[in-house]
N, C-alpha and C positions, 0 to 999 in steps of 0.2 A: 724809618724810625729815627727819633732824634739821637739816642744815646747807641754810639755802633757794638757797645759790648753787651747789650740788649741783643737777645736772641729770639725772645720769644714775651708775649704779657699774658697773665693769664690771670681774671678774676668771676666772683660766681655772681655779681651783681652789676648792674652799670647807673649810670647817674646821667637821666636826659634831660636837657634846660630846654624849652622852647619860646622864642616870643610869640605870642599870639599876634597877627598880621591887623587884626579890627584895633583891638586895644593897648597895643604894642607894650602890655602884660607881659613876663617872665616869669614863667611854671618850671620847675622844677621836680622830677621824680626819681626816685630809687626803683629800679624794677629787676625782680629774680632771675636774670641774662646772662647765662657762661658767655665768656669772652676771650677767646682766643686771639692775638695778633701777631704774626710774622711779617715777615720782606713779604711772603708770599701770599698773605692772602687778611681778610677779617675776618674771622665765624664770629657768626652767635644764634646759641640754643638756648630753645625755652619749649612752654607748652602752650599747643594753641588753647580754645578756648572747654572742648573737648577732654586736654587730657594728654595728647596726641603730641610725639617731639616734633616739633617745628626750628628749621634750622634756615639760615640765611648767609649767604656767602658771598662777599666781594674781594674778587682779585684785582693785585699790584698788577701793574703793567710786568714787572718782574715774574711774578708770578701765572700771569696769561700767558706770557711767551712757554713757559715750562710747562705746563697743561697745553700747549699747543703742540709744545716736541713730544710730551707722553702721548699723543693719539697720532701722531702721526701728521700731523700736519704743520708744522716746521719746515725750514729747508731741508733740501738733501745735503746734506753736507757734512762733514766727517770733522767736527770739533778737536778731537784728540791726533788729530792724523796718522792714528794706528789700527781702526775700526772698520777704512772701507777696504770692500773683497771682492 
């Protein structure tokens, strides 16, 4: 994130621009898409076509590594070096 006192972004809509690749056009749309952003990751929720939440998630390298030590799969290694027994 560029602003480091920024913790967190959070809006209920997003604004997607695309060029179109044949006619190298510029579209433009506002679409109804929670948006959450941290260090750790992108979400965004909506409904599929159904009705149904549909949810999509990309993690930070940042935030991969930490999903990686909450399952277990991480070094062994004792960060705080007060933890291992």
């Amino acid at each position: 994130m560029e602003n480091n006192n920024i913790k967190e972004i959070r809006a209920s809509e997003v604004t997607v621009e695309v060029k179109d690749a044949l006619t190298g056009q510029v579209f433009r749309r506002t679409l109804p898409i929670d948006y959450v952003e941290t260090a750790n990751a992108l979400r965004l929720m909506a409904e599929d076509a159904h009705g149904n939440p549909a949810e999509l998630v990309f993690f930070s390298s940042k935030g991969l590594g930490r999903l990686r030590d909450l399952t277990g799969g991480g070094p062994d290694a004792d960060p705080c070096g007060g933890h291992a027994g």
